[in-house]
PDB file as gemmi writes it, atoms N, CA and C in Angstrom:
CRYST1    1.000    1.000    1.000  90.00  90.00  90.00 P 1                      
ATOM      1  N   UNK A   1      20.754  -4.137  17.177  1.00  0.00           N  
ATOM      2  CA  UNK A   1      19.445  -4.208  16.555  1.00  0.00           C  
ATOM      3  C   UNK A   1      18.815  -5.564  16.849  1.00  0.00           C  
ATOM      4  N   UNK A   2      17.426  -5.622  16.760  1.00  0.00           N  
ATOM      5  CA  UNK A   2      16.660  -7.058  17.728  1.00  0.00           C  
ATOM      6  C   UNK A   2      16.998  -7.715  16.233  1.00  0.00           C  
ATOM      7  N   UNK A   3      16.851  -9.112  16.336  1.00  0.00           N  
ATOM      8  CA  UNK A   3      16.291 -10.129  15.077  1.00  0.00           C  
ATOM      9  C   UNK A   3      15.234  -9.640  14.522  1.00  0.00           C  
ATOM     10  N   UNK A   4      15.072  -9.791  12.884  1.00  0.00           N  
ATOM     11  CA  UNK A   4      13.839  -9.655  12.498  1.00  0.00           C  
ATOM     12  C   UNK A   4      12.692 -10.580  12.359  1.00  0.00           C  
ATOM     13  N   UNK A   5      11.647 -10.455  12.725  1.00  0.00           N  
ATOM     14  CA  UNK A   5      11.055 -11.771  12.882  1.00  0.00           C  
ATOM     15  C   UNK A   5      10.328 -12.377  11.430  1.00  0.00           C  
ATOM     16  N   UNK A   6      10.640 -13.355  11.126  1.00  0.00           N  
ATOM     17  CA  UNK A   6      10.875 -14.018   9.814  1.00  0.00           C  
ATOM     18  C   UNK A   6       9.612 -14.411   9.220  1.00  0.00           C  
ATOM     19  N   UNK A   7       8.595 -14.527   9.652  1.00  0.00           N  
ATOM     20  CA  UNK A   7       7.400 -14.904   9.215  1.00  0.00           C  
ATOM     21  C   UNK A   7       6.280 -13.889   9.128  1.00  0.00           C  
ATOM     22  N   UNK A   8       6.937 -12.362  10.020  1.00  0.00           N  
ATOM     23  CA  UNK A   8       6.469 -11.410   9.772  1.00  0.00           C  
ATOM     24  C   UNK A   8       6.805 -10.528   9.033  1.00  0.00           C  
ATOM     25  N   UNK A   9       8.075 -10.802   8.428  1.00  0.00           N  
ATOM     26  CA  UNK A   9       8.680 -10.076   7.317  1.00  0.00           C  
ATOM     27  C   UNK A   9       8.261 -10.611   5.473  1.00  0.00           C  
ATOM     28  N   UNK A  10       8.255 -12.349   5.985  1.00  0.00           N  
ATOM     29  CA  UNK A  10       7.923 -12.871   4.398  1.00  0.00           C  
ATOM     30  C   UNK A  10       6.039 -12.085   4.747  1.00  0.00           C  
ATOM     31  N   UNK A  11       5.554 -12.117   5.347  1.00  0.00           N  
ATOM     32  CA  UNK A  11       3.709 -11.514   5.144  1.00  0.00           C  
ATOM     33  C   UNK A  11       4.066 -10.243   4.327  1.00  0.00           C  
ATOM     34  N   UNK A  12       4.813  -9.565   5.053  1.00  0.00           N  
ATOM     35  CA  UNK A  12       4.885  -8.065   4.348  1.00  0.00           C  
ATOM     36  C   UNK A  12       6.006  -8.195   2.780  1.00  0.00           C  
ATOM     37  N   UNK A  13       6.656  -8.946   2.780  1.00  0.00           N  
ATOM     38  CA  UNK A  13       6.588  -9.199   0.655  1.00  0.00           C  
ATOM     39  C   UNK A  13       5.691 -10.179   0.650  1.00  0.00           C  
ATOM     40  N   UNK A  14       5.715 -10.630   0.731  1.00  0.00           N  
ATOM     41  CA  UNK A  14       4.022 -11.634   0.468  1.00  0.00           C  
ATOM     42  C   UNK A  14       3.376 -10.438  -0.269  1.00  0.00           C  
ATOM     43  N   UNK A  15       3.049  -9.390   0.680  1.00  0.00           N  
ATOM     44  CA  UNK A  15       1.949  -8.333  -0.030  1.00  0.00           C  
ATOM     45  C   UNK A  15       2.250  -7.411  -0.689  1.00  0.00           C  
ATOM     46  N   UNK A  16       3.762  -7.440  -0.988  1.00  0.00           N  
ATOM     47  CA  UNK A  16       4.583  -6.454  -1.440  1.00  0.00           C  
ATOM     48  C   UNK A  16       3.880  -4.903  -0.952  1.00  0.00           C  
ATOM     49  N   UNK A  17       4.557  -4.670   0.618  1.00  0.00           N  
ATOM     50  CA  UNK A  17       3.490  -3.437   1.229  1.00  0.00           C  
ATOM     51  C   UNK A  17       5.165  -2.486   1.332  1.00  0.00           C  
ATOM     52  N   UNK A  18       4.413  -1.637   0.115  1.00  0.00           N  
ATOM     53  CA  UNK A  18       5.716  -0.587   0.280  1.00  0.00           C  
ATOM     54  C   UNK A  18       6.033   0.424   1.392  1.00  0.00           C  
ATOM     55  N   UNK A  19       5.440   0.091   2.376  1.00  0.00           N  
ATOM     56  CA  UNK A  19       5.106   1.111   3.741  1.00  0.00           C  
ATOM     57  C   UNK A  19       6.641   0.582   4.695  1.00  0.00           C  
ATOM     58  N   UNK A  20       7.464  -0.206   4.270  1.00  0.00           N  
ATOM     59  CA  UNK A  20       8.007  -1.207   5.231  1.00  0.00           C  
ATOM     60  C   UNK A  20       9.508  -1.128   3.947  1.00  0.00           C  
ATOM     61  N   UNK A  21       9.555  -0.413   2.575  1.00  0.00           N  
ATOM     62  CA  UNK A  21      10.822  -0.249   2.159  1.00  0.00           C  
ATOM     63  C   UNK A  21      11.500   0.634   2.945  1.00  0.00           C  
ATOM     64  N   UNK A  22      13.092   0.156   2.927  1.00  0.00           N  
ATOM     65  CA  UNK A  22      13.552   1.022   3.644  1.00  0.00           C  
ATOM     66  C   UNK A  22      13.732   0.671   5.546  1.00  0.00           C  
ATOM     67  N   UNK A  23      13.045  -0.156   5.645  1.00  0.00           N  
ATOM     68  CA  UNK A  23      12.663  -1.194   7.320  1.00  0.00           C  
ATOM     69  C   UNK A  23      13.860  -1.883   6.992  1.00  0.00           C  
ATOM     70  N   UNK A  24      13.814  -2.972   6.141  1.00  0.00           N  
ATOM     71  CA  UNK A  24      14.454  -4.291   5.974  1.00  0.00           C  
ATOM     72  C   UNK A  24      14.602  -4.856   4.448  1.00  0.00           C  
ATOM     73  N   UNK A  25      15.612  -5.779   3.970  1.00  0.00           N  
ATOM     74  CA  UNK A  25      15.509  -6.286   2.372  1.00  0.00           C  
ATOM     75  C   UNK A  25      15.479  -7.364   3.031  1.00  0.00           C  
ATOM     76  N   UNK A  26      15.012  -7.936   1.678  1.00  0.00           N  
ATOM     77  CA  UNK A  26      15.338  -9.755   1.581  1.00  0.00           C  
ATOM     78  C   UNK A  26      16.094 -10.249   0.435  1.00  0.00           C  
ATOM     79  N   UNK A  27      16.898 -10.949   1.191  1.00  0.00           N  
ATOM     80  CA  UNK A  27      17.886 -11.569   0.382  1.00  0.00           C  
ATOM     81  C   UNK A  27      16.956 -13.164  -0.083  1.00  0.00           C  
ATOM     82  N   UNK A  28      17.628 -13.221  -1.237  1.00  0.00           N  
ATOM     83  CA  UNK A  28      17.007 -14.988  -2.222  1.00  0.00           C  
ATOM     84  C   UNK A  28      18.251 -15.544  -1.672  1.00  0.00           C  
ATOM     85  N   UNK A  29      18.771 -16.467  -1.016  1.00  0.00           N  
ATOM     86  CA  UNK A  29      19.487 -16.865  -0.863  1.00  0.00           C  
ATOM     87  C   UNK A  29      19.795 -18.334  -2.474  1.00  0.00           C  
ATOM     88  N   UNK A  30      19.202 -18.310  -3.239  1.00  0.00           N  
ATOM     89  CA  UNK A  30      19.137 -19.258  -4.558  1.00  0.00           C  
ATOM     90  C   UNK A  30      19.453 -18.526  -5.871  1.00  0.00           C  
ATOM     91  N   UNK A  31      19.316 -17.313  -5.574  1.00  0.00           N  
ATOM     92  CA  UNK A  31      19.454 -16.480  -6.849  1.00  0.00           C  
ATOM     93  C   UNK A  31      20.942 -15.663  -5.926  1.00  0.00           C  
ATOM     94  N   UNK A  32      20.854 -15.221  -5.346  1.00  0.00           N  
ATOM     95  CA  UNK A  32      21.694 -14.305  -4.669  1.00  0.00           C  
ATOM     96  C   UNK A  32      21.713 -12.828  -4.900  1.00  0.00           C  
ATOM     97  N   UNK A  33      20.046 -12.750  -4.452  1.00  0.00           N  
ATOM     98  CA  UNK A  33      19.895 -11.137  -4.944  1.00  0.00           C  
ATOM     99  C   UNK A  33      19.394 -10.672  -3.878  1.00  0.00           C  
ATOM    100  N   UNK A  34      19.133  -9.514  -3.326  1.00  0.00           N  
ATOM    101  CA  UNK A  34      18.456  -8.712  -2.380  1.00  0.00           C  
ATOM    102  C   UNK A  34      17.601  -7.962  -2.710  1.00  0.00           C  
ATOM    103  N   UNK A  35      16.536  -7.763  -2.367  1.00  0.00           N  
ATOM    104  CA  UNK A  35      15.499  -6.480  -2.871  1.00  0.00           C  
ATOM    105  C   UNK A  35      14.438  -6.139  -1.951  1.00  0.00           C  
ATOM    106  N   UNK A  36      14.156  -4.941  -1.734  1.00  0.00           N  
ATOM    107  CA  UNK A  36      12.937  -4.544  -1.374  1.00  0.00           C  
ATOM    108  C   UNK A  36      11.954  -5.078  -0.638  1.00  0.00           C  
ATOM    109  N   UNK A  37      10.827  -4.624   0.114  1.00  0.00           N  
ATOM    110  CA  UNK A  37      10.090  -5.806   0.455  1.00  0.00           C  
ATOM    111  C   UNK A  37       8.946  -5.364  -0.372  1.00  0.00           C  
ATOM    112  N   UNK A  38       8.872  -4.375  -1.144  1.00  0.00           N  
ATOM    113  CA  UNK A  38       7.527  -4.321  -2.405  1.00  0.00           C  
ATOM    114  C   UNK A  38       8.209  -4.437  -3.779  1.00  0.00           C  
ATOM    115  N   UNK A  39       9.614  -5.341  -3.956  1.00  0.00           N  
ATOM    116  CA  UNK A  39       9.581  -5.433  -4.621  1.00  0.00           C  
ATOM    117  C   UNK A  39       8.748  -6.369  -6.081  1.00  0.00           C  
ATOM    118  N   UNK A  40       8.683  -5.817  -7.357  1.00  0.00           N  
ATOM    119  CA  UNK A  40       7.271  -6.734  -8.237  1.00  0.00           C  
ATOM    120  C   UNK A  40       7.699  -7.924  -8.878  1.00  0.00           C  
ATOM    121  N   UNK A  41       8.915  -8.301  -8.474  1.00  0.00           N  
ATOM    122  CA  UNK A  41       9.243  -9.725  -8.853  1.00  0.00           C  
ATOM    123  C   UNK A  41       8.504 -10.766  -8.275  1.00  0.00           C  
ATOM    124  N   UNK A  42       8.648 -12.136  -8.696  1.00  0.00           N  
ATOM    125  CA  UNK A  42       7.570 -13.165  -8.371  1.00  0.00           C  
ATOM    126  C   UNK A  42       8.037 -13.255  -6.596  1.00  0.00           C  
ATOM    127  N   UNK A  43       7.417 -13.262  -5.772  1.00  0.00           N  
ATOM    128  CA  UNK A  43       7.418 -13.772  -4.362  1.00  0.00           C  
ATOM    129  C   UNK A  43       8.370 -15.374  -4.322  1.00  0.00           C  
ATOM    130  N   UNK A  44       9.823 -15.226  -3.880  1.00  0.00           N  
ATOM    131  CA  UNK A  44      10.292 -16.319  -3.277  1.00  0.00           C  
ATOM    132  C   UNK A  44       9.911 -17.353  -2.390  1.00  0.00           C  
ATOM    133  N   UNK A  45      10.165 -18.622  -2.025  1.00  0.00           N  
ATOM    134  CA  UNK A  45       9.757 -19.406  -1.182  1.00  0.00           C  
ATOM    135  C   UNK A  45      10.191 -18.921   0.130  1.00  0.00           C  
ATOM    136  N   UNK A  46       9.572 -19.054   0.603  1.00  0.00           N  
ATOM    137  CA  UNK A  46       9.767 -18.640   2.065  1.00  0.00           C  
ATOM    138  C   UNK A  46      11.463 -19.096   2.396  1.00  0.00           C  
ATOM    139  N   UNK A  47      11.211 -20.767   2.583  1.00  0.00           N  
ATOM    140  CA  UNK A  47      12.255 -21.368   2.653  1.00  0.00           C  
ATOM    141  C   UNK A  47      13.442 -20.806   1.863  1.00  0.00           C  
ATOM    142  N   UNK A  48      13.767 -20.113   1.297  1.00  0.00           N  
ATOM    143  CA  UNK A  48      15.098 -19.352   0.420  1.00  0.00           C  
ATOM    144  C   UNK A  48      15.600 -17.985   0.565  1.00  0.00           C  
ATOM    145  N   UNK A  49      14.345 -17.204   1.916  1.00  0.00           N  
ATOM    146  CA  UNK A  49      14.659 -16.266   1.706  1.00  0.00           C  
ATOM    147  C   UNK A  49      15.336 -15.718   3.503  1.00  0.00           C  
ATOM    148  N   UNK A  50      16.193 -14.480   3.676  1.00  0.00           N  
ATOM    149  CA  UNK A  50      16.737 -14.209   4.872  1.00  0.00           C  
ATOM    150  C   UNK A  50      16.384 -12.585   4.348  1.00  0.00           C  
ATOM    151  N   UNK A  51      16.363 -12.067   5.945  1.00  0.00           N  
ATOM    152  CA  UNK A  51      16.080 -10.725   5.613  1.00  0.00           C  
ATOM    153  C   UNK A  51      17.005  -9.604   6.424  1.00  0.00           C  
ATOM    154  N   UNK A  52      17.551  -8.642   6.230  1.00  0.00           N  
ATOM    155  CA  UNK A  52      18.687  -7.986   7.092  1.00  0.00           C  
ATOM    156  C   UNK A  52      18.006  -6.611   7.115  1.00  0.00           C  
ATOM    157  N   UNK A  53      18.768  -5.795   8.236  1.00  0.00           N  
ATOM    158  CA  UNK A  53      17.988  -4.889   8.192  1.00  0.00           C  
ATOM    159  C   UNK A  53      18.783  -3.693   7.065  1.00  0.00           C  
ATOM    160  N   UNK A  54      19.568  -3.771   6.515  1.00  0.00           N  
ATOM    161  CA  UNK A  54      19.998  -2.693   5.602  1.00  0.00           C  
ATOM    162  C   UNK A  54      20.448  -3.326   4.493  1.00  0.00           C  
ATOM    163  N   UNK A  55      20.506  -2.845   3.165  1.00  0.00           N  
ATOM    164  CA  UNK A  55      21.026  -3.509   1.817  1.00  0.00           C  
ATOM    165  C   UNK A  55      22.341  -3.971   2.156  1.00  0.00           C  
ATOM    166  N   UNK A  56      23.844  -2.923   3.184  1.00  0.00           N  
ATOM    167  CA  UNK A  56      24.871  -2.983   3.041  1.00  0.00           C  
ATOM    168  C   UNK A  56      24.958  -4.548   4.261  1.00  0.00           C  
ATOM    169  N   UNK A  57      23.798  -4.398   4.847  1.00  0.00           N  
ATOM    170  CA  UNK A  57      24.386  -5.881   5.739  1.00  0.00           C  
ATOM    171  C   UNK A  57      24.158  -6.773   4.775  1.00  0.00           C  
ATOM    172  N   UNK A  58      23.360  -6.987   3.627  1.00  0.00           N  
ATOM    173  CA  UNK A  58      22.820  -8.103   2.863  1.00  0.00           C  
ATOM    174  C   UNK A  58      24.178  -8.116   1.330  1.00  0.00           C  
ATOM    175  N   UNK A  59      24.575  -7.040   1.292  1.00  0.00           N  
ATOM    176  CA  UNK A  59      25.745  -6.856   0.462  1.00  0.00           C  
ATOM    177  C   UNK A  59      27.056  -8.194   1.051  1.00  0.00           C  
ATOM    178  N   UNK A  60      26.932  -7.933   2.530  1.00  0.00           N  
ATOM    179  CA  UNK A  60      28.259  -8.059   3.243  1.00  0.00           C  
ATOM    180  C   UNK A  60      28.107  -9.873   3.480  1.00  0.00           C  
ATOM    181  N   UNK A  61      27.144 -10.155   3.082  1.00  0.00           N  
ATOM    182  CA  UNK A  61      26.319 -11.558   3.167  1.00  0.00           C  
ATOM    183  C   UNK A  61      26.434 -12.125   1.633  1.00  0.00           C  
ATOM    184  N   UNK A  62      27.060 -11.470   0.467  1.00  0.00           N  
ATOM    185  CA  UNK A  62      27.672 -11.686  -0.571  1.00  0.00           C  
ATOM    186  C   UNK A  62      26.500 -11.751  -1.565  1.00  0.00           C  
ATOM    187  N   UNK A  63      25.579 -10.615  -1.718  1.00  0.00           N  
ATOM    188  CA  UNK A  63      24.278 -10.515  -1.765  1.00  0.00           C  
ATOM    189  C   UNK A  63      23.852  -9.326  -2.866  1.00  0.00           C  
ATOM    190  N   UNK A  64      23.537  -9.233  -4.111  1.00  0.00           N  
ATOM    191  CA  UNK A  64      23.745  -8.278  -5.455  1.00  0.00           C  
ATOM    192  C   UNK A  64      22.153  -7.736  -5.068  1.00  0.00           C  
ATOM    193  N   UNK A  65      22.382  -6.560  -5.081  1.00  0.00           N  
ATOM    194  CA  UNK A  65      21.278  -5.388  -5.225  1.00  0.00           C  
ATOM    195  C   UNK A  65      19.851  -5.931  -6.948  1.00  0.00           C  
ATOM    196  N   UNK A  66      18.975  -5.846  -7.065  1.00  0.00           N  
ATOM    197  CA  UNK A  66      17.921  -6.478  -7.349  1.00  0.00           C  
ATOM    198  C   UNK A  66      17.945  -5.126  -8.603  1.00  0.00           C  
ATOM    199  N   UNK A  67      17.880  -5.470  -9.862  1.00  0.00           N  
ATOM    200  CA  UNK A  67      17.715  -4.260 -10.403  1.00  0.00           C  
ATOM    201  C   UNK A  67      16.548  -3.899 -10.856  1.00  0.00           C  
ATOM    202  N   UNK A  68      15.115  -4.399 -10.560  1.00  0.00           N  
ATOM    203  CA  UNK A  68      13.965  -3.908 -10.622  1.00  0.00           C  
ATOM    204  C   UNK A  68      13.377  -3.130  -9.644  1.00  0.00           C  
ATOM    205  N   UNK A  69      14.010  -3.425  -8.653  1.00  0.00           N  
ATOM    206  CA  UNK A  69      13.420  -2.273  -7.329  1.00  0.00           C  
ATOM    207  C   UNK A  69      14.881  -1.504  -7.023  1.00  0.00           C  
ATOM    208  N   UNK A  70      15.606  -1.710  -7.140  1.00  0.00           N  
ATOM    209  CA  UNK A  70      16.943  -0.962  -6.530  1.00  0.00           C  
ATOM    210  C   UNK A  70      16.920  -0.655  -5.177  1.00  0.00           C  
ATOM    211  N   UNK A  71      17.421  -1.933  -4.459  1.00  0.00           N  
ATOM    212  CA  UNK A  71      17.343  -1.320  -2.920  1.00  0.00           C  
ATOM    213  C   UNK A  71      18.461  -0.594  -2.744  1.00  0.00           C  
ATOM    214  N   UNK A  72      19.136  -0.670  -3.295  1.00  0.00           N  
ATOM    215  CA  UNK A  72      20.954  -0.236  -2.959  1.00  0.00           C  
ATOM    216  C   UNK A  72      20.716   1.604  -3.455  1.00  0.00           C  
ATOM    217  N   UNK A  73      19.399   1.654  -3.013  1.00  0.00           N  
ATOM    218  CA  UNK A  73      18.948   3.540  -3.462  1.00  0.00           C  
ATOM    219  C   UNK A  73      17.970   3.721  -2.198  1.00  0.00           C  
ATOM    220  N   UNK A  74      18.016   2.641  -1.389  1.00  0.00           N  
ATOM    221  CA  UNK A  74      17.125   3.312  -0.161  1.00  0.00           C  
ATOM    222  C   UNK A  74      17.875   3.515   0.928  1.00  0.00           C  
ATOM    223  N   UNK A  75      17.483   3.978   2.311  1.00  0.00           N  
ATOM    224  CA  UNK A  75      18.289   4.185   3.279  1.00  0.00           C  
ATOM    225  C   UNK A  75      18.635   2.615   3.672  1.00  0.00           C  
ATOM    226  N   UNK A  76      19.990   3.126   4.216  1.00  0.00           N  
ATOM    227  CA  UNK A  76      20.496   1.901   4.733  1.00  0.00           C  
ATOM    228  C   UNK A  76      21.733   1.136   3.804  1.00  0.00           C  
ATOM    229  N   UNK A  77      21.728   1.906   2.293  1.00  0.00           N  
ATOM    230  CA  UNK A  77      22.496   1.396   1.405  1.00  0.00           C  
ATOM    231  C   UNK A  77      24.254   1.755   1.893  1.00  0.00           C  
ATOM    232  N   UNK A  78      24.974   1.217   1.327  1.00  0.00           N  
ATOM    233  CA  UNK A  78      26.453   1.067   0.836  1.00  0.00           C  
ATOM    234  C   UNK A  78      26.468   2.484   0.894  1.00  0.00           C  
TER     235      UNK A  78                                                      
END                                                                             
């Protein structure tokens, strides 16, 4: 799978555009959570966040499923 490109992934939670759940999560690397990219939590700093393309790669990155959006229920999960 290519890299995801990182400044085009924080735009799309930036806008929380639910067209793109299910693409890719983002992990908080400060909290150590993963979620969604529409998920309605406050928008992370750029700087804190990494993005994988499935929940179970962001799991394997030691990375807890987000329990307001539940990514670990979209494709790509565990």
């Amino acid at each position: 799978m290519p890299p995801l490109d990182h400044d085009r992934c924080y735009s799309i939670v930036k806008n929380a555009d639910r067209r793109f759940d299910g693409w890719f999560v983002t992990a908080v690397r400060t909290t150590g959570i993963y979620c969604r990219p529409s998920c309605p939590a406050i928008t992370p700093k750029q700087t804190n966040v990494e993005f994988h393309h499935t929940a179970a790669a962001a799991q394997q990155r030691g990375f807890r499923a987000c329990k307001r959006c539940r990514p670990d229920a979209s494709p790509g999960s565990p």
